[in-house]
N, CA, C and O of each residue as an XYZ file, in Angstrom:
696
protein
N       0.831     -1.180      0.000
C       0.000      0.000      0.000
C       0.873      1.240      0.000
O       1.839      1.460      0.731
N       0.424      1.918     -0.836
C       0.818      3.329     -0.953
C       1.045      4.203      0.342
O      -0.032      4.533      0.838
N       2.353      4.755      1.154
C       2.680      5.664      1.925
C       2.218      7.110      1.645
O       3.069      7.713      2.298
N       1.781      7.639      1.346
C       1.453      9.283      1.206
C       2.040     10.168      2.471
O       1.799     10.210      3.677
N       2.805     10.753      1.701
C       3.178     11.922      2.773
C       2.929     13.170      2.585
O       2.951     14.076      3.418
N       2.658     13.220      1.331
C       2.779     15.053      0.095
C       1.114     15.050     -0.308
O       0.691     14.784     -1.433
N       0.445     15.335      0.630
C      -0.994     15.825      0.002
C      -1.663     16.840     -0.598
O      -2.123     17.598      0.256
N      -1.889     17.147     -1.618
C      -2.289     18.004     -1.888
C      -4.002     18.147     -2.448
O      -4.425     17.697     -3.513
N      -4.834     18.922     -1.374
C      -5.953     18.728     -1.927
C      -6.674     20.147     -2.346
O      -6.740     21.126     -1.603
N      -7.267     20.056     -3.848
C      -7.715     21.258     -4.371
C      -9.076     20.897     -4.251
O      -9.379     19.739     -3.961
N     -10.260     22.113     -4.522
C     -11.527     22.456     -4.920
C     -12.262     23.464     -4.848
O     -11.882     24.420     -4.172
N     -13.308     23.495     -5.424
C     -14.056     24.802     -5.153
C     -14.438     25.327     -3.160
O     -14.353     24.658     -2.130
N     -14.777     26.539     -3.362
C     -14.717     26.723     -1.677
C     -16.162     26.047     -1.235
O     -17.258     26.037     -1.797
N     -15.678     25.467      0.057
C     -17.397     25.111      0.562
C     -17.056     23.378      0.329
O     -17.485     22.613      1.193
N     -16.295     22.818     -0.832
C     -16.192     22.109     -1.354
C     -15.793     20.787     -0.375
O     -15.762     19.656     -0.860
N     -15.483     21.045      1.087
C     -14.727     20.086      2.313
C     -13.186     19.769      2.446
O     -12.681     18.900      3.156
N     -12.541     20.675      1.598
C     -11.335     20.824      1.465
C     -10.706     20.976      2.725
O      -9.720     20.283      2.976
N     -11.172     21.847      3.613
C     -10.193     22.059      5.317
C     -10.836     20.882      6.067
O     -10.145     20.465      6.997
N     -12.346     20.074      5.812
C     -12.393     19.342      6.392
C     -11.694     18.146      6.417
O     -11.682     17.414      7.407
N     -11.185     17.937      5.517
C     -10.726     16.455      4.900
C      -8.986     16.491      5.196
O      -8.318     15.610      5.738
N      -8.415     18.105      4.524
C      -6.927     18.193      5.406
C      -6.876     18.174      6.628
O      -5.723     17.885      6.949
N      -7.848     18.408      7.963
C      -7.658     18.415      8.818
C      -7.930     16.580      9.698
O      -7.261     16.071     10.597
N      -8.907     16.138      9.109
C      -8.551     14.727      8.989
C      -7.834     13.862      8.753
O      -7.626     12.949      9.552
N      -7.276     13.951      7.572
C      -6.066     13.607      7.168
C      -4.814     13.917      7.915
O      -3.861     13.141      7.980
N      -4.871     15.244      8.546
C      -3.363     15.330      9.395
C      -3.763     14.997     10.662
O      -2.823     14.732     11.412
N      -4.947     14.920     11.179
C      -4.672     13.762     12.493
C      -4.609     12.661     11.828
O      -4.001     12.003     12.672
N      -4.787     11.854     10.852
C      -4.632     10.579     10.939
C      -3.242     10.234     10.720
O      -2.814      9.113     10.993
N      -2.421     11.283     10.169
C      -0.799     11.130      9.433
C      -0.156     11.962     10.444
O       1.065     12.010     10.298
N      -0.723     12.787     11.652
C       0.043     13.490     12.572
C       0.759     13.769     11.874
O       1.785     13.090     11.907
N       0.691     15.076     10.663
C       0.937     16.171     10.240
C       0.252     17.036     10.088
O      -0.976     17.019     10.181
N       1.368     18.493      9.666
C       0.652     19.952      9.287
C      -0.079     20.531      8.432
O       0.355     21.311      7.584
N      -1.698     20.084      8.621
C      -2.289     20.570      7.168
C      -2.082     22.090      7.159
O      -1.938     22.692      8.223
N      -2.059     22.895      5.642
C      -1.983     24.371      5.392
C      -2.862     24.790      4.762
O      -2.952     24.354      3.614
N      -3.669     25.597      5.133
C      -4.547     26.418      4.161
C      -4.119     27.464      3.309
O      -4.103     28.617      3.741
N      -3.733     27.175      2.025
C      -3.102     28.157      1.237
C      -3.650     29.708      1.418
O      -2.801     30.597      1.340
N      -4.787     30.011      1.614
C      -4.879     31.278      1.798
C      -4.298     31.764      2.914
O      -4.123     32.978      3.009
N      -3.892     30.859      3.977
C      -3.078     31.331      5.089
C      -1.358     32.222      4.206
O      -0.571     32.959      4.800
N      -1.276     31.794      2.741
C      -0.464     31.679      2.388
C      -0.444     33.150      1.354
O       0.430     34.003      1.198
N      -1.670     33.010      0.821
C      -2.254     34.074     -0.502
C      -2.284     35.557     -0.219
O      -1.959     36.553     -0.864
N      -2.967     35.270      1.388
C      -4.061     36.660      1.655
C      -2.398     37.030      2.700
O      -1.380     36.413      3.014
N      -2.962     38.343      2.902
C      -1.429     39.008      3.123
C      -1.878     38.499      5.010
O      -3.018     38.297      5.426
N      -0.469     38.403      5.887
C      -0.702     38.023      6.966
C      -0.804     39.199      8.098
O       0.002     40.126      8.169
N      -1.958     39.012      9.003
C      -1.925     40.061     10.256
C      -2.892     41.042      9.597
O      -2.566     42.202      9.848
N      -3.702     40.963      9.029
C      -5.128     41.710      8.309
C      -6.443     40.679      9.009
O      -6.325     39.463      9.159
N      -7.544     41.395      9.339
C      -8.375     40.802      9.818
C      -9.572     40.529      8.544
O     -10.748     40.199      8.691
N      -8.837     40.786      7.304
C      -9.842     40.753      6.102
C      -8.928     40.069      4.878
O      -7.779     39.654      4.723
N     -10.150     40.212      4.113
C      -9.364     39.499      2.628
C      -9.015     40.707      1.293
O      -9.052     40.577      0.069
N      -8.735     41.674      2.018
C      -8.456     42.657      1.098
C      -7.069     43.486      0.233
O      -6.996     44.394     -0.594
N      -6.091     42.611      0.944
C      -4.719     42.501      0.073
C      -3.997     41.072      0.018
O      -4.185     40.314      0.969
N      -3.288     40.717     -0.905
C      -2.614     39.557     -1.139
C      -1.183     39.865     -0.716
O      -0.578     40.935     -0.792
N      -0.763     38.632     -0.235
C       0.860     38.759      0.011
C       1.600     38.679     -1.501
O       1.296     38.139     -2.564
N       2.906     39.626     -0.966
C       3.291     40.037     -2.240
C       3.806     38.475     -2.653
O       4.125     37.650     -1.798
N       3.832     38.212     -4.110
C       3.916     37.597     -4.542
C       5.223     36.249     -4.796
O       5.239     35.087     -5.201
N       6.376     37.437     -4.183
C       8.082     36.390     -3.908
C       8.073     35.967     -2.813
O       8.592     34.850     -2.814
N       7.663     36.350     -1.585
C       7.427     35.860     -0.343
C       6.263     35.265     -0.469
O       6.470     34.285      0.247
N       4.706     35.088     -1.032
C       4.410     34.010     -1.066
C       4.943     32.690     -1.745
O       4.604     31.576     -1.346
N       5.350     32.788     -2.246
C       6.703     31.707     -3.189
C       7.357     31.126     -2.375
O       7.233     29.947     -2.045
N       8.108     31.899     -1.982
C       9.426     31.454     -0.804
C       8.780     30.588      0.212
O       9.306     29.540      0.586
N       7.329     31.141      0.782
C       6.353     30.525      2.148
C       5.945     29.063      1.182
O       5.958     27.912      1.619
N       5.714     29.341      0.259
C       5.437     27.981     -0.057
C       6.628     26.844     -0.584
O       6.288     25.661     -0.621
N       7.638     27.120     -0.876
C       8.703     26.171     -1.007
C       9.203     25.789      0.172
O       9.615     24.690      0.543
N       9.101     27.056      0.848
C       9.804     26.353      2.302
C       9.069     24.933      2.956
O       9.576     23.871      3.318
N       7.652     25.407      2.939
C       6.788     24.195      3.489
C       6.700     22.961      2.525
O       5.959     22.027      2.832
N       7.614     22.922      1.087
C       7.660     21.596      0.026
C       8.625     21.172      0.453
O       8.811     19.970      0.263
N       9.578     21.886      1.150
C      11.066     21.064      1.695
C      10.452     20.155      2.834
O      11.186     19.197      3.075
N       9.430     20.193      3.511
C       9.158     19.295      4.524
C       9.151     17.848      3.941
O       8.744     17.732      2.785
N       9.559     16.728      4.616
C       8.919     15.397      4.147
C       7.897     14.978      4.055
O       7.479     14.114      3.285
N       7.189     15.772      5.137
C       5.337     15.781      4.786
C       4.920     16.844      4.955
O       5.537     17.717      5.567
N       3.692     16.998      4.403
C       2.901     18.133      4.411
C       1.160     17.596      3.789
O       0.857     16.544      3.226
N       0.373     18.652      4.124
C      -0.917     18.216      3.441
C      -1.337     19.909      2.841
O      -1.308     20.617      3.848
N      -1.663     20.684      1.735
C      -1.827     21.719      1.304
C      -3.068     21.430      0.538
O      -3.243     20.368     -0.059
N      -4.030     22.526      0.576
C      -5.208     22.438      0.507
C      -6.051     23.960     -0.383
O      -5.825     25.139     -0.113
N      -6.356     23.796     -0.719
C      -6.929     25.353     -1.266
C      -7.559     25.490     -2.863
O      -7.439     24.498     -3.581
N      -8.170     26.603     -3.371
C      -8.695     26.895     -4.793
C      -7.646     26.612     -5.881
O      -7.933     26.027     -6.926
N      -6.221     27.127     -5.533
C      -5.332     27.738     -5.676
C      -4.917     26.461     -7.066
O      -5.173     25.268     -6.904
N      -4.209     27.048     -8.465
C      -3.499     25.793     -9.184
C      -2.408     26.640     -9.797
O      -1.249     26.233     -9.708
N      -2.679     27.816    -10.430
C      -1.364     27.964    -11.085
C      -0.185     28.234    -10.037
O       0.749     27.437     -9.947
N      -0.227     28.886     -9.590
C       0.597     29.314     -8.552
C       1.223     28.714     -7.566
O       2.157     29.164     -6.902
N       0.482     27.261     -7.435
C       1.410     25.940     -6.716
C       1.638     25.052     -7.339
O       1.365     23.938     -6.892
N       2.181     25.186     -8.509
C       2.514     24.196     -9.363
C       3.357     23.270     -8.960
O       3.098     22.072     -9.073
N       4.672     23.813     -8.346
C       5.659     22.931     -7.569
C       5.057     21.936     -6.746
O       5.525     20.800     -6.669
N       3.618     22.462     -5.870
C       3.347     21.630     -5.230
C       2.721     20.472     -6.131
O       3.436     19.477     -6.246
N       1.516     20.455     -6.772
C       1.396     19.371     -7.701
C       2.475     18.272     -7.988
O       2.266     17.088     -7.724
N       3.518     18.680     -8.485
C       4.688     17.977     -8.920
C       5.329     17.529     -7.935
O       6.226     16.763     -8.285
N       5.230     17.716     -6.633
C       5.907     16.979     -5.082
C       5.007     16.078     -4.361
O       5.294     15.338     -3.420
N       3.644     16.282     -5.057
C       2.718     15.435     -3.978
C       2.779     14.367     -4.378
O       3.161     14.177     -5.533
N       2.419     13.318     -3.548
C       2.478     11.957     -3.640
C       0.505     11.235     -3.828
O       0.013     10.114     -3.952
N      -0.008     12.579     -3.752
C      -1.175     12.161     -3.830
C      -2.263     13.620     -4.231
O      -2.097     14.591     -3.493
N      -3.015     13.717     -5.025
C      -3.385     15.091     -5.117
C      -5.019     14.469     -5.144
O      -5.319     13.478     -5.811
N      -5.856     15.122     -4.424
C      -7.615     14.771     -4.160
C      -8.143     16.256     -5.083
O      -7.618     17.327     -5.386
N      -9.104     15.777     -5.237
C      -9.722     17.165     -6.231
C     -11.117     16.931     -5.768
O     -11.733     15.920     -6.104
N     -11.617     17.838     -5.013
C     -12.963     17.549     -4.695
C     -13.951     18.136     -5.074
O     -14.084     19.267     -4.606
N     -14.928     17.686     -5.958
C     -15.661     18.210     -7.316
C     -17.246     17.931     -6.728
O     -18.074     17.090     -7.075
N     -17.309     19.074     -5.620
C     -18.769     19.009     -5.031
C     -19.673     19.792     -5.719
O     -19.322     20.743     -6.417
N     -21.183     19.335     -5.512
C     -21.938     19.961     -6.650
C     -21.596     21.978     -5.798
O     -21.089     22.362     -4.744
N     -22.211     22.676     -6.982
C     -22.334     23.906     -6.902
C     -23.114     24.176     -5.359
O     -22.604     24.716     -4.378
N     -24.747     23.523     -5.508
C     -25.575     23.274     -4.367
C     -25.419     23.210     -2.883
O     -25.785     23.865     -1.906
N     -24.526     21.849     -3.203
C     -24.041     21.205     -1.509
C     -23.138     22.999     -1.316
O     -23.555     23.748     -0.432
N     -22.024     23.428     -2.177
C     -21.079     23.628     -1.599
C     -21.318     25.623     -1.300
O     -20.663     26.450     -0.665
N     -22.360     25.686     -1.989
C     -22.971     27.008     -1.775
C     -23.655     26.941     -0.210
O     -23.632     27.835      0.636
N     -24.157     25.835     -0.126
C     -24.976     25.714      1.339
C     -24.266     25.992      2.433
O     -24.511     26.706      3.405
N     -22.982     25.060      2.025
C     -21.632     25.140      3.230
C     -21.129     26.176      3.276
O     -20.915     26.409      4.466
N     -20.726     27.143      2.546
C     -20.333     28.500      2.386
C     -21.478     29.552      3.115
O     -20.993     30.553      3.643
N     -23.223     29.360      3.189
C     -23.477     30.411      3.482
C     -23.624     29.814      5.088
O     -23.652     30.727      5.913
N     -23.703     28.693      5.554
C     -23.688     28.148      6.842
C     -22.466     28.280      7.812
O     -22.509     28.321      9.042
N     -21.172     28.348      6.852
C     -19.515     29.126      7.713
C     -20.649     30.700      7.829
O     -21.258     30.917      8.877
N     -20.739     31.391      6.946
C     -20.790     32.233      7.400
C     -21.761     32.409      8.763
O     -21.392     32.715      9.897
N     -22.865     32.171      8.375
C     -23.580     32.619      9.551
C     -23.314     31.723     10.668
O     -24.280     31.722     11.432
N     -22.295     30.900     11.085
C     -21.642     30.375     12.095
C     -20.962     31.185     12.960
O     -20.964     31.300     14.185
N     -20.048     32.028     11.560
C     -18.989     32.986     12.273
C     -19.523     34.330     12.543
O     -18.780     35.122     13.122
N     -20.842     34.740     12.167
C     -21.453     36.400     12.337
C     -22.429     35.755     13.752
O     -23.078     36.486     14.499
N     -22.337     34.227     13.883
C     -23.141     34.496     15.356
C     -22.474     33.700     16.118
O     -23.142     32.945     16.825
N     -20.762     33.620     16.214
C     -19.974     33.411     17.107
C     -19.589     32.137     17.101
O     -18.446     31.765     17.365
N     -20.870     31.149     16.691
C     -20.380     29.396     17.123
C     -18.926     28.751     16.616
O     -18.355     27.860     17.245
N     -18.316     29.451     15.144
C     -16.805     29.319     15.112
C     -16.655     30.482     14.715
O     -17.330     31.318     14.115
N     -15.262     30.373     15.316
C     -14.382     31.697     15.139
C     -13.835     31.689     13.792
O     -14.212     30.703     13.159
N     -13.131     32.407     13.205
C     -12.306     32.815     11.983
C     -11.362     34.371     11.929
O     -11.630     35.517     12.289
N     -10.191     33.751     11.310
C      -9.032     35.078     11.655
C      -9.341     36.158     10.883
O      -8.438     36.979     10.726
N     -10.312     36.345     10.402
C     -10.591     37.399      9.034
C     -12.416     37.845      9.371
O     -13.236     37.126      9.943
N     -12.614     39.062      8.872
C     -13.830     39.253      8.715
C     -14.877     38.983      7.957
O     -14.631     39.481      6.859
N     -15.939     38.452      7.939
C     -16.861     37.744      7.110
C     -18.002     39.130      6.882
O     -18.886     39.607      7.594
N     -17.557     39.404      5.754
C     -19.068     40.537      5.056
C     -20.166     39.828      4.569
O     -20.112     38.743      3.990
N     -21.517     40.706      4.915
C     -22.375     39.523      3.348
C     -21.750     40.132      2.296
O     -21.656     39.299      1.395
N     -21.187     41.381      1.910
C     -20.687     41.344      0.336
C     -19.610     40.435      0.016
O     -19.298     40.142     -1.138
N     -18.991     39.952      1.163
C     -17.818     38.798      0.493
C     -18.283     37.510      0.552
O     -17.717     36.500      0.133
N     -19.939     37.654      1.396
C     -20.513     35.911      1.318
C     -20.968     36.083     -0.505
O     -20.457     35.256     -1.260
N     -21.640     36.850     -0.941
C     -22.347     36.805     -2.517
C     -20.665     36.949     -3.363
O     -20.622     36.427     -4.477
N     -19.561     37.519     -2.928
C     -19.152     37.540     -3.917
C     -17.943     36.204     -3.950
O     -17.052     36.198     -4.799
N     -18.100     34.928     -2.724
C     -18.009     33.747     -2.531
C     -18.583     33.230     -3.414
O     -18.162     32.540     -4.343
N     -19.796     33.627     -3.088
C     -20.819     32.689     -3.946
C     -20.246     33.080     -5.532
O     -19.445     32.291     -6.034
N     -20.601     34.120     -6.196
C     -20.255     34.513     -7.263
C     -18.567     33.539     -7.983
O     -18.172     33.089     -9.059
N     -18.263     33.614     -7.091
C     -16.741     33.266     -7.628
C     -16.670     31.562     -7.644
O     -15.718     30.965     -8.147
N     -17.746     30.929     -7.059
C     -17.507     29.878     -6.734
C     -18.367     28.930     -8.013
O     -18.007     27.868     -8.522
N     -19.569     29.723     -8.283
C     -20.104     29.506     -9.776
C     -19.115     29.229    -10.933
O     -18.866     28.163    -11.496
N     -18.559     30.612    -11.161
C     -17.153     31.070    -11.901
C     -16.145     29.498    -11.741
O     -15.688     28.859    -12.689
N     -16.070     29.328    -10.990
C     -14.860     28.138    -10.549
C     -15.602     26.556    -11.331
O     -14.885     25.600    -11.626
N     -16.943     26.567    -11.532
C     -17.480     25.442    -11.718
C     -17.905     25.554    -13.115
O     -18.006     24.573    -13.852
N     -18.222     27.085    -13.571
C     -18.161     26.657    -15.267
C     -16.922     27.118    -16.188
O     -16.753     26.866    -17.381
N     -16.034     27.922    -15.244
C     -14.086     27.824    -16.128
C     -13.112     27.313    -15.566
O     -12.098     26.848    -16.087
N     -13.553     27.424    -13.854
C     -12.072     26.906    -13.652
C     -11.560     25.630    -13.591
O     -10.368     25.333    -13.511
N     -12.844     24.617    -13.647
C     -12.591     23.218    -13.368
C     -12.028     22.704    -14.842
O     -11.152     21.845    -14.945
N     -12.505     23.199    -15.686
C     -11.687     22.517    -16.759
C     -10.127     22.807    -17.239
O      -9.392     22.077    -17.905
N      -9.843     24.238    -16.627
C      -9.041     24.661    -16.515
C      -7.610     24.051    -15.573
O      -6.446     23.822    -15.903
N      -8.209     23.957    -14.536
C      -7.559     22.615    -13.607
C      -7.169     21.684    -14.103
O      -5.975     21.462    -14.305
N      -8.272     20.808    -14.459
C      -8.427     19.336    -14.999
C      -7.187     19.472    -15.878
O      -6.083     18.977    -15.651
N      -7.565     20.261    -16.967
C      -6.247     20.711    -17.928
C      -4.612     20.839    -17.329
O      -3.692     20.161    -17.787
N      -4.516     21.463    -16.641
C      -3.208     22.070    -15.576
C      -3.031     20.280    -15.378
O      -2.407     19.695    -16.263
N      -3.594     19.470    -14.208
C      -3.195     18.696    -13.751
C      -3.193     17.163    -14.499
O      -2.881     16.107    -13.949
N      -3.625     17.344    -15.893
C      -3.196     16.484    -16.668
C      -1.977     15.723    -16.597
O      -1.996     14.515    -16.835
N      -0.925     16.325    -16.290
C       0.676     15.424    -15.982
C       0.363     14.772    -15.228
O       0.811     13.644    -15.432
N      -0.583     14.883    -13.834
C      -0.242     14.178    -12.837
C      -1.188     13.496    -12.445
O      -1.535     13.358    -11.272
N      -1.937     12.759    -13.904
C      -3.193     11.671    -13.561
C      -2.920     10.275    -12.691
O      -3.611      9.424    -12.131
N      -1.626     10.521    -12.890
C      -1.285      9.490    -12.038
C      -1.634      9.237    -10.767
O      -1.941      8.114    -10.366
N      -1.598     10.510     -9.901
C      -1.268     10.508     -8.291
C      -2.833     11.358     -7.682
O      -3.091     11.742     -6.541
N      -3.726     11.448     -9.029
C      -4.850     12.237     -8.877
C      -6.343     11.421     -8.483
O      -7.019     10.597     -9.099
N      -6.444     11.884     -7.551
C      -8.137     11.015     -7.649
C      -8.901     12.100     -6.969
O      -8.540     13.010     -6.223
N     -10.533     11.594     -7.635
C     -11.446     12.457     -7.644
C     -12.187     12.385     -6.794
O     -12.053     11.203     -6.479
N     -13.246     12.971     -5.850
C     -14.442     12.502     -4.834
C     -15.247     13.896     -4.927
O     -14.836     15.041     -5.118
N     -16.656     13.339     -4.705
C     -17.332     14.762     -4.839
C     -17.692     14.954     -3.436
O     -18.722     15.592     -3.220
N     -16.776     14.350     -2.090
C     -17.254     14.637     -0.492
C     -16.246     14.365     -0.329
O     -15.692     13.472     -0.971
N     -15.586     15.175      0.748
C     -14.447     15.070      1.467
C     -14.408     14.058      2.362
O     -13.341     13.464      2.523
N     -15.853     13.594      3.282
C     -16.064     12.458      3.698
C     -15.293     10.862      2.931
O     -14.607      9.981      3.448
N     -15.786     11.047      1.555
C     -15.597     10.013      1.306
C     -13.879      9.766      1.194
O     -13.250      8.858      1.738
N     -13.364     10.796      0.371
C     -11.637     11.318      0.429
C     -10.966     10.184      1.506
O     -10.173      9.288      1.218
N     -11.548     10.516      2.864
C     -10.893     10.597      4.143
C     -11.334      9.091      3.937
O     -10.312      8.439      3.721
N     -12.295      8.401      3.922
C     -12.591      7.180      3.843
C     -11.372      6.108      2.940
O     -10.668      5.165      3.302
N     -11.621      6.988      1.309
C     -10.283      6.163      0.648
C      -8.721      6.350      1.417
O      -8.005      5.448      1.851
N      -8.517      7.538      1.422
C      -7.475      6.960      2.335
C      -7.349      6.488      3.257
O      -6.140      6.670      3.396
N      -7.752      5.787      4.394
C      -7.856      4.890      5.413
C      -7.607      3.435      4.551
O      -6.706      2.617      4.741
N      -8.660      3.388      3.583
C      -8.670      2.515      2.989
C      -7.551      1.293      2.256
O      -7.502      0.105      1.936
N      -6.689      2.636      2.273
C      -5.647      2.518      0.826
C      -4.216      2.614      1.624
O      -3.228      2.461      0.906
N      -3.939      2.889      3.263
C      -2.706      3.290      4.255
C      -3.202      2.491      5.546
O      -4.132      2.510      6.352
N      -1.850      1.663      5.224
C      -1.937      0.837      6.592
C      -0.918      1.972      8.138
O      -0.004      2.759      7.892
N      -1.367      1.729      9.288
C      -0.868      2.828     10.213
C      -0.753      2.207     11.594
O      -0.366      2.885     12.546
């Protein structure tokens, strides 16, 4: 059975992407990363500037030198390196529906306290979530699909992060 140490899991937002890295690194007792921890500039309580662009680079090679890691996010051109280091890449291709639901349910989680979050949640950034997340399901997925063509190898698909977490158990003895 396949060892995985280099995870890399992409999808649309809402999609169970932090749920499934954060599963995954208790089960591998490693550091899952949320790339926007990586994108959005650090020590802002909002999503309204990006880290400049060589130091996000640098933040992300540093964390490919690890022997393991699990990286997670929308994100494809811009972590390309990572693609090409993982030992396993999940793509989680949830309907529009489910993953709009999950998106407006974070929010009103975090505007009435039950979880916290390091950033501020607007409704103009819940619609323009939503908006972008449409966008992601009729250009960017083929767009992806395209990008990660080299690496059909190490790629598998699930439309629930549930299930993700299931195949790998499945597939790693521990």
């Amino acid at each position: 059975m396949k060892n995985y140490k280099r995870i890399h899991i992409i999808g649309r937002a809402g999609s169970g992407k932090t749920y499934t890295s954060r599963k995954l690194a208790e089960i591998l007792n490693v550091q899952a990363t949320e790339l926007d921890e990586l994108f959005w500039e650090v020590g802002r309580n909002d999503y309204s500037k990006h880290t400049d662009s060589e130091l996000r680079d640098r933040n992300l090679h540093n964390l490919l030198n690890h022997d393991s890691w699990i990286l997670e996010g929308v994100y494809h051109d811009w972590v390309a390196e990572s693609f090409q280091r993982a030992d396993l890449i999940i793509f989680i291709r949830s309907s529009f529906i489910l993953s709009t639901l999950r998106i407006v349910l974070r929010y009103l989680k975090i505007r009435v306290g039950i979880i916290s979050h390091g950033r501020k949640e607007t409704f103009s950034g819940l619609i323009e979530t939503i908006k972008r997340n449409k966008n992601y399901h009729n250009v960017y997925t083929n767009e992806i699909l395209k990008f990660l063509t080299p690496h059909r190898d190490k790629l598998q698909y699930f439309n629930k992060g549930e299930i993700a977490v299931s195949y790998f158990r499945s597939r790693n003895k521990f």
